[in-house]
C-alpha positions as CSV (number, residue, x, y, z in Angstrom):
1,X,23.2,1.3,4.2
2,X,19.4,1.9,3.7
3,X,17.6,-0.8,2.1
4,X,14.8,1.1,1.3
5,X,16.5,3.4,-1.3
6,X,19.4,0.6,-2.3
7,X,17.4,0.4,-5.7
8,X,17.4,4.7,-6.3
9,X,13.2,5.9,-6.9
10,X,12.5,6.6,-10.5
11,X,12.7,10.1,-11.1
12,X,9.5,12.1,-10.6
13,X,8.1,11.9,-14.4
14,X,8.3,8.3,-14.6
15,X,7.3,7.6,-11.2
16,X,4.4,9.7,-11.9
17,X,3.6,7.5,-15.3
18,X,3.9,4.2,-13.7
19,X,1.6,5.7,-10.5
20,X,-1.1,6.7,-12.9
21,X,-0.8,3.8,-15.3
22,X,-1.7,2.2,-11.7
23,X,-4.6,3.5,-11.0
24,X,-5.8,3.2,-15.0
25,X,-5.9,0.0,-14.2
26,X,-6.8,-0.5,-10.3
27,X,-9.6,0.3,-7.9
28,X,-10.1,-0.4,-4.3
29,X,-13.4,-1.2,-2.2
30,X,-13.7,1.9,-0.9
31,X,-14.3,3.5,-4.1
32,X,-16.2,0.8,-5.6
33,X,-18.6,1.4,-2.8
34,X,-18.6,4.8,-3.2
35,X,-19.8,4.9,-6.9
36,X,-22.2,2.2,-6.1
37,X,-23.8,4.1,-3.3
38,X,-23.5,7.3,-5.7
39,X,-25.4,5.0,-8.3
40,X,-23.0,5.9,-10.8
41,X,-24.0,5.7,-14.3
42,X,-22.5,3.2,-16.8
43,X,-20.6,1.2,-13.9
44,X,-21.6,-2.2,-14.2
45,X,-19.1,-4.4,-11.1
46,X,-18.7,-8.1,-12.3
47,X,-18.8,-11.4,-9.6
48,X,-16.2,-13.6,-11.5
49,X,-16.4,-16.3,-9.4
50,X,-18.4,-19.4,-10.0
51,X,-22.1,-20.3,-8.5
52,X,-21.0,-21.5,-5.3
53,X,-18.8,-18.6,-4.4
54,X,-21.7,-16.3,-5.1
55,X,-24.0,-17.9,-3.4
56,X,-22.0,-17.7,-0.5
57,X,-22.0,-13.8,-1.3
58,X,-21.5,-11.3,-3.4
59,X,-21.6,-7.3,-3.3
60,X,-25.5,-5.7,-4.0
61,X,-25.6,-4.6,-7.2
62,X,-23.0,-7.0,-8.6
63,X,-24.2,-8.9,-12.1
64,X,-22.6,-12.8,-11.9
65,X,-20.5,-13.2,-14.7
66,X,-18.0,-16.2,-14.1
67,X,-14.6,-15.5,-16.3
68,X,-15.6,-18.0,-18.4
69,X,-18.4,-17.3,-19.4
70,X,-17.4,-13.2,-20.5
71,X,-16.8,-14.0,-24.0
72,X,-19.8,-15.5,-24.5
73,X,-22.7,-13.7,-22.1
74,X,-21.2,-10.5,-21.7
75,X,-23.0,-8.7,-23.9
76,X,-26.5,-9.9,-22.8
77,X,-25.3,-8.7,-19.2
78,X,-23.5,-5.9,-19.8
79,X,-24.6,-2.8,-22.5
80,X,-22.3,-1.8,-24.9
81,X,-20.1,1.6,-23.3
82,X,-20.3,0.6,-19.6
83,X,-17.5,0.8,-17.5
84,X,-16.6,-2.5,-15.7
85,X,-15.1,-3.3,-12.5
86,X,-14.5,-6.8,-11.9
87,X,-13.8,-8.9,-8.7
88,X,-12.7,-12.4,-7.4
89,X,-12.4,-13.7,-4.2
90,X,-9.5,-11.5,-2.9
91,X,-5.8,-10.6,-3.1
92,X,-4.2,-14.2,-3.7
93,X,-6.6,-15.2,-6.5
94,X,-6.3,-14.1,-10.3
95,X,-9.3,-14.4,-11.4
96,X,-10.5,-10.6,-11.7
97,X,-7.4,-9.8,-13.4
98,X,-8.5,-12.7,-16.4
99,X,-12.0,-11.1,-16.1
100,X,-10.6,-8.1,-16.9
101,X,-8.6,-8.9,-19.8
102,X,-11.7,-10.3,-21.2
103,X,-13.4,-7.1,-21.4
104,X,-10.8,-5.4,-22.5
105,X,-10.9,-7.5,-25.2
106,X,-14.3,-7.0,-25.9
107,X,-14.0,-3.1,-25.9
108,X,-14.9,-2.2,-22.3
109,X,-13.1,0.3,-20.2
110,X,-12.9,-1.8,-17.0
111,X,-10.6,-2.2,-13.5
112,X,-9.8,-4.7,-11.1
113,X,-11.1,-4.2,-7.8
114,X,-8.1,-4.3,-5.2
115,X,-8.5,-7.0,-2.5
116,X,-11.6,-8.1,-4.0
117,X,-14.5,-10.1,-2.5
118,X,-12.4,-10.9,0.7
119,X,-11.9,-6.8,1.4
120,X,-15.0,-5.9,0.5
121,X,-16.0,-8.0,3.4
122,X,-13.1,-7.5,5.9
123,X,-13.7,-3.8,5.5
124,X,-17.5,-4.4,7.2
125,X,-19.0,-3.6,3.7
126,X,-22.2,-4.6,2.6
127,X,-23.0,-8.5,1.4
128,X,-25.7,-10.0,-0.3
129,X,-26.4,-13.5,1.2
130,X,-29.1,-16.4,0.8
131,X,-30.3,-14.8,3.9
132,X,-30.6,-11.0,2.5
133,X,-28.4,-8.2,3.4
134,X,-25.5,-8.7,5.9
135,X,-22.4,-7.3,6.8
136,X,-19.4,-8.6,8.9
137,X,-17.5,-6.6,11.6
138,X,-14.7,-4.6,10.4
139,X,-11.4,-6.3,10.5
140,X,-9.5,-3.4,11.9
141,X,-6.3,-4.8,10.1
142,X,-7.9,-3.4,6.6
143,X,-10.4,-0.7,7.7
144,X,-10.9,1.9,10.9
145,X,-14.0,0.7,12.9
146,X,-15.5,3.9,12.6
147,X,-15.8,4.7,9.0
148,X,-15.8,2.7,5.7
149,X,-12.8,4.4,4.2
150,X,-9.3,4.9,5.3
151,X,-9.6,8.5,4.1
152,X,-6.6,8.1,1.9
């Protein structure tokens, strides 16, 4: 018995759907880095932690935005259009995904970031602390030491 195929794969067409309803909704690090080194236009990436959290650090660029406070302050951080990304602390916290929804309700296209602040930081990615700009070692466990992607 295989255990891996006890449960048959969705055919093709609906494997395909669910895959790219996935990745409607998802983004990881690496790509988040990439578009923030590209300077992409429109992105805006969203800390939804709370003061203390990003004090401890937070990715350059980021605008502070706990969840919270969304319904209430987003549109004096955030211009009408852009594209949002948001980010908690890492895999086994919720929080980006509630950020999310709240700008989906108010009208923004927008994605979780995928391991959040914790991979952003395992992955040897650039951190901004009260100390200026830092970045941990690469855990290898998340990231190859030599690059900043996997090259998936």
């Amino acid at each position: 018995m295989t255990y891996t195929f006890a449960v048959p794969a969705a055919d093709p067409v609906t494997a395909a759907a669910h895959f790219f309803a996935r990745l409607s909704f998802e983004t990881d690090v690496s790509d988040v880095h990439a578009d923030l080194t590209a300077g992409t236009p429109g992105l805006v990436v969203v800390d939804s932690r709370g003061v203390d959290a990003w004090a401890q650090g937070h990715l350059p660029g980021a605008v502070h935005l706990p969840t919270a406070e969304i319904a209430t302050r987003a549109a004096e951080l955030v211009s009408a259009g852009s594209a949002v990304v948001t980010y908690c602390w890492g895999p086994g916290c919720n929080g980006a995904t509630r950020a999310a929804l709240e700008f989906a309700r108010l009208g923004h296209p927008v994605k979780e970031m995928l391991g959040g602040y914790e991979y952003w930081v395992r992955e040897g990615l650039p951190v901004v602390t009260g100390a200026g700009l830092t970045r941990r070692p690469v855990d290898d466990l998340t990231a190859p030491r030599s690059t900043v992607s996997c090259d998936c």
